[in-house]
C-alpha positions as CSV (number, residue, x, y, z in Angstrom):
1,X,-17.4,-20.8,-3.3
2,X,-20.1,-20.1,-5.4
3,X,-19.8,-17.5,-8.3
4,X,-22.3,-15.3,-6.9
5,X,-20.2,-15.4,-3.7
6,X,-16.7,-15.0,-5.6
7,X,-18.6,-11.7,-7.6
8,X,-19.2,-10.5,-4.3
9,X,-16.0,-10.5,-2.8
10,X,-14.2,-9.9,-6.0
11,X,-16.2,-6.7,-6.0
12,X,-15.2,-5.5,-2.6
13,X,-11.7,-5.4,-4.1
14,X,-12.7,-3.5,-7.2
15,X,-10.9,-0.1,-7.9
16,X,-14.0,0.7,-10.4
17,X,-12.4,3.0,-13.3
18,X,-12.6,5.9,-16.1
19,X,-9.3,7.0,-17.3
20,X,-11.1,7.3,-21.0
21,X,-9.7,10.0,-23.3
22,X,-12.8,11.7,-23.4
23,X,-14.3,11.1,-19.8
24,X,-16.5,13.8,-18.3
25,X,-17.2,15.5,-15.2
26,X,-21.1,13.8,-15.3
27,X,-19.5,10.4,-16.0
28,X,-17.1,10.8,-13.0
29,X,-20.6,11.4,-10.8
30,X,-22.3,8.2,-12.8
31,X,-19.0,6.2,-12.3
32,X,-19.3,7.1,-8.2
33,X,-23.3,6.1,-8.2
34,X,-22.2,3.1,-9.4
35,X,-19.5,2.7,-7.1
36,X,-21.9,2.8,-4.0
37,X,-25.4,1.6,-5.8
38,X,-24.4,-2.3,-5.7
39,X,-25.0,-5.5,-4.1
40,X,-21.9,-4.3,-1.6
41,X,-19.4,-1.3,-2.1
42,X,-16.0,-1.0,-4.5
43,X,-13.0,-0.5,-2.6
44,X,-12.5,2.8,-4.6
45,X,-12.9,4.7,-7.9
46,X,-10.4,5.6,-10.0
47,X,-10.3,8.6,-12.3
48,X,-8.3,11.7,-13.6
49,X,-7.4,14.1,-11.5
50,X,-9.7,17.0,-13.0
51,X,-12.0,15.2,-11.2
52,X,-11.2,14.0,-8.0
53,X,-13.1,17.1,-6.4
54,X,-16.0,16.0,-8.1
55,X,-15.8,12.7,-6.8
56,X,-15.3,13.7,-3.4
57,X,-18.4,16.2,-3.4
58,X,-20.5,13.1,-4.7
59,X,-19.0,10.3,-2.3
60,X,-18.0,12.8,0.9
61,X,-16.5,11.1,3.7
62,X,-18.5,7.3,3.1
63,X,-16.2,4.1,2.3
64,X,-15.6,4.5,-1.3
65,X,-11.8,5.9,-1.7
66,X,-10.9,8.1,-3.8
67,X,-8.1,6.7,-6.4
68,X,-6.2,9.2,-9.4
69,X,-3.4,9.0,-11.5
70,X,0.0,11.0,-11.7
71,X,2.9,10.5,-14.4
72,X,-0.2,8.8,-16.4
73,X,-0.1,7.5,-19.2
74,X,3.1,7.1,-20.4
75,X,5.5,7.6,-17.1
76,X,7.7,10.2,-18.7
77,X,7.1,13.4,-17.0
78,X,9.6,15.1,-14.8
79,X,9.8,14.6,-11.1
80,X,8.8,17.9,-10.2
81,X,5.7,18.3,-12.5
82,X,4.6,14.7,-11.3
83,X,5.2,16.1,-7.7
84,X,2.8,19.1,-7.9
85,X,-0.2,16.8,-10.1
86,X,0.3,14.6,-6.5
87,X,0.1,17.5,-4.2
88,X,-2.9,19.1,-6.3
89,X,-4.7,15.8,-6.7
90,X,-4.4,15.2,-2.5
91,X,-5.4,18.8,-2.2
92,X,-8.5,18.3,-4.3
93,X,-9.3,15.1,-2.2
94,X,-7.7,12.0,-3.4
95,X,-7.3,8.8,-0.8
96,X,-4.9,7.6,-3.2
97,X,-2.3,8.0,-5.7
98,X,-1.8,5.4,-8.7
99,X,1.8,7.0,-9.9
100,X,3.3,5.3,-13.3
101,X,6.8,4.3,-12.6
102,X,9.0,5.8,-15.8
103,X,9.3,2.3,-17.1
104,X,11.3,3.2,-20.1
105,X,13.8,4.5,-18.4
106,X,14.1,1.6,-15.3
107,X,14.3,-1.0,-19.0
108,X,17.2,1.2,-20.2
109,X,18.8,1.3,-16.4
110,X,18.5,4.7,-15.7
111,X,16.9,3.5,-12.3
112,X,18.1,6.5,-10.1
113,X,15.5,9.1,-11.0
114,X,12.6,6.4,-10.8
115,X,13.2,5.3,-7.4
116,X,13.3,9.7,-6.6
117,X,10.1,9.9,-8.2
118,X,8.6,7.1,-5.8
119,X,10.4,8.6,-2.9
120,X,9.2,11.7,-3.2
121,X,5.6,11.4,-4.4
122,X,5.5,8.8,-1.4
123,X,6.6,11.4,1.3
124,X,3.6,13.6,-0.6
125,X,1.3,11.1,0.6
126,X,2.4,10.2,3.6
127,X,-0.2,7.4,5.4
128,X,-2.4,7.3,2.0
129,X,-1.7,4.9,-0.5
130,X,0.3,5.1,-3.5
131,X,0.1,2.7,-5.9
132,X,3.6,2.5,-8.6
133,X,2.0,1.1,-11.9
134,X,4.8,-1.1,-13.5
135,X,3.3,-1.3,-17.0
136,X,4.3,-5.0,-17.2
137,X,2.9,-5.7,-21.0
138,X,5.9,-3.5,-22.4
139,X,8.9,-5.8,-20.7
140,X,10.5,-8.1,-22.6
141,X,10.8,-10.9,-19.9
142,X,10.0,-11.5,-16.1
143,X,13.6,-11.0,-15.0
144,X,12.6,-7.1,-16.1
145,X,9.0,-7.4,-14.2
146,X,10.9,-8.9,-11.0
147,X,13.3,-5.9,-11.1
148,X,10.9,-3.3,-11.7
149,X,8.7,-4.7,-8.7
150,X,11.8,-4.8,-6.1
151,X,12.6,-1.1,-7.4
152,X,9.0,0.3,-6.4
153,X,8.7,-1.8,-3.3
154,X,12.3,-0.7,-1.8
155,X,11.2,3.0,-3.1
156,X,8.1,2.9,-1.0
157,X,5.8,1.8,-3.2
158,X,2.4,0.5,-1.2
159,X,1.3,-1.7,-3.6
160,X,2.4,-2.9,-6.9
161,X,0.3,-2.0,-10.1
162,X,0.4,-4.2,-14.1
163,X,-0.5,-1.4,-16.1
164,X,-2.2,1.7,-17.4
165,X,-4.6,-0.2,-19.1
166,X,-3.1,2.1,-22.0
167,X,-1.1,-0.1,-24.0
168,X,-1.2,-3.1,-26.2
169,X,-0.6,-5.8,-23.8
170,X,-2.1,-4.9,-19.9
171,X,-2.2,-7.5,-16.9
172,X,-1.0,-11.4,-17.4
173,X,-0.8,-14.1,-14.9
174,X,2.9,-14.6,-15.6
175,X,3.8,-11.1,-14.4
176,X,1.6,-11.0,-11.7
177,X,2.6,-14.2,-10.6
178,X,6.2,-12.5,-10.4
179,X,5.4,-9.7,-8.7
180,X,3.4,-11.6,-5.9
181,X,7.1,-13.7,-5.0
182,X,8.6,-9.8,-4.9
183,X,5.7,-8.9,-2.2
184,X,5.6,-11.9,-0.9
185,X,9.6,-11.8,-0.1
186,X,9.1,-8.3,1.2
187,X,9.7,-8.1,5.2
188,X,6.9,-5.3,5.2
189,X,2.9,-5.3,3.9
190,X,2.9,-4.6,0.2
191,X,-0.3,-4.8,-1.7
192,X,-1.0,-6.5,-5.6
193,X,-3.3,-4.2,-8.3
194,X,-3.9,-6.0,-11.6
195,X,-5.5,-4.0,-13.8
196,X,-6.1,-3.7,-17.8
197,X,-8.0,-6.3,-20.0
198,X,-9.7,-7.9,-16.7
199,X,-13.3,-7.8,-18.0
200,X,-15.0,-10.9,-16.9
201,X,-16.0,-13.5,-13.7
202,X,-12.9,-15.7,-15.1
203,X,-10.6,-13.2,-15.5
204,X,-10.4,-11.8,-12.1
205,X,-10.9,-15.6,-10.6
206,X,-7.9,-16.5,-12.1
207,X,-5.7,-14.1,-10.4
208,X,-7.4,-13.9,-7.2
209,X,-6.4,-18.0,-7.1
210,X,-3.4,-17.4,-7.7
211,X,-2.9,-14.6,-5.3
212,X,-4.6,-17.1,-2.9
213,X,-2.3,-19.9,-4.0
214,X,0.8,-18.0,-3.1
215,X,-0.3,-15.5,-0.4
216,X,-2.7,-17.6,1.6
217,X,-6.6,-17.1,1.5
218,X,-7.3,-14.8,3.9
219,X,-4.2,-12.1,2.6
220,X,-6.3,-10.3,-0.4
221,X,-8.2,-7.3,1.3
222,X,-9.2,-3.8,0.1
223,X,-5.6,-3.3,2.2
224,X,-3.4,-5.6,0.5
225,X,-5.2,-6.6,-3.4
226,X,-7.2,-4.5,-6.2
227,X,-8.8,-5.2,-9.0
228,X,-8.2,-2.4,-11.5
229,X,-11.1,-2.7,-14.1
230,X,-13.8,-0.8,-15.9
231,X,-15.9,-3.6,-17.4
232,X,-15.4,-5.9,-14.6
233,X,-18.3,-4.4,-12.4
234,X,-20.8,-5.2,-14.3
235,X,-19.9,-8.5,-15.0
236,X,-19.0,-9.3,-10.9
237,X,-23.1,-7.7,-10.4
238,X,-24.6,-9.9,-13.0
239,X,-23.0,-12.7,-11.3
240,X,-24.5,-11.7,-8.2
241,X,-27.9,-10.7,-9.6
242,X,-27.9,-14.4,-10.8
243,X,-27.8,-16.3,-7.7
């Protein structure tokens, strides 16, 4: 496959992001332009949930989802609060939810209010997606990635996220790599989202073969595998604009 042809599909699966601190309701409509201006599609966008009704107003009903973020950053807020940011956020138009799982406490072993929180933000959304964010840079080893991973997917989780994109240390091909023998040992669909520090054509190559390597080559769709990225897009449509 060429790299013009890898950009392209590598941009189908692009959830194209701006969780910045000081993102802004006219950045959320540039950040949906660009979602729908290139060579083909993103699979979604993925912002805050201040502005979720502004990205639905500016992509309607077409085939750009609409992605936000509950229990973000830092996975420590309560169940109920994190229940009514998910029912605001689907009220306001979100396809999707990308829910932090409380990390710190699954590492400590406190794993019974986690799995709740997946549970019940889960039954919020009902058919739509929801995406559990593991935050994989902050384990200490893969045993702790592997068990976070079977938590969310027995919880409900419909796919498996790396990370906020919010700490020091993001996505890595070890923990990916371990979380792709949890889905792929799961009797039921379960999708992969790396996200955080994936900025160029070699980046996401390198775990899109390996999630060909272990899954097969035709399993990564905008169903089942997401890039999470903000720099990536324009590195995927130089690539294409190259050819």
């Amino acid at each position: 496959m060429t790299d013009a042809a890898f950009a392209r599909r590598a941009l189908s699966l692009l959830d194209l992001t701006d969780l910045a601190d000081d993102a802004t309701e006219e950045g959320a409509r540039d950040l949906c332009r660009r979602a729908v201006s290139g060579p083909v599609p993103v699979a979604a966008v993925c912002l805050w949930p201040q502005f979720v009704a502004t990205a639905r107003a500016a992509l309607g009903d077409g085939p750009v989802s609409i992605a936000t973020v509950v229990n973000f950053p830092d996975g420590d807020t309560p169940i109920a609060p994190a229940m009514r940011e998910t029912e605001s956020a689907l009220e306001a138009g979100a396809d999707e939810i990308d829910l932090v799982l409380p990390w710190r406490a699954v590492l400590a072993g406190q794993t019974t209010a986690a799995t709740a929180m997946i549970r019940n933000v889960k039954t919020l959304c009902d058919e739509r997606p929801l995406k559990v964010i593991l935050e994989t840079g902050e384990y200490p080893n893969l045993d702790k990635v592997r068990t976070a991973a079977e938590l969310a997917v027995a919880a409900g989780a419909d796919f498996i996220k790396t990370s906020t994109g919010k700490t020091e240390h993001s996505a890595s091909i070890p923990a990916v790599r371990t979380m792709l023998g949890v889905i792929a040992a799961t009797a039921h669909p379960v999708g992969l989202k790396p996200s955080g520090g994936i900025r160029t054509l070699a980046d996401a190559k390198s775990y899109l073969d390996l999630t060909d390597a272990i899954m097969g080559p035709d399993w990564a769709t905008p169903a089942t595998f997401r890039f999470g990225a903000s720099g990536l897009y324009d590195a995927l449509v130089a690539a294409i604009a190259s050819d």
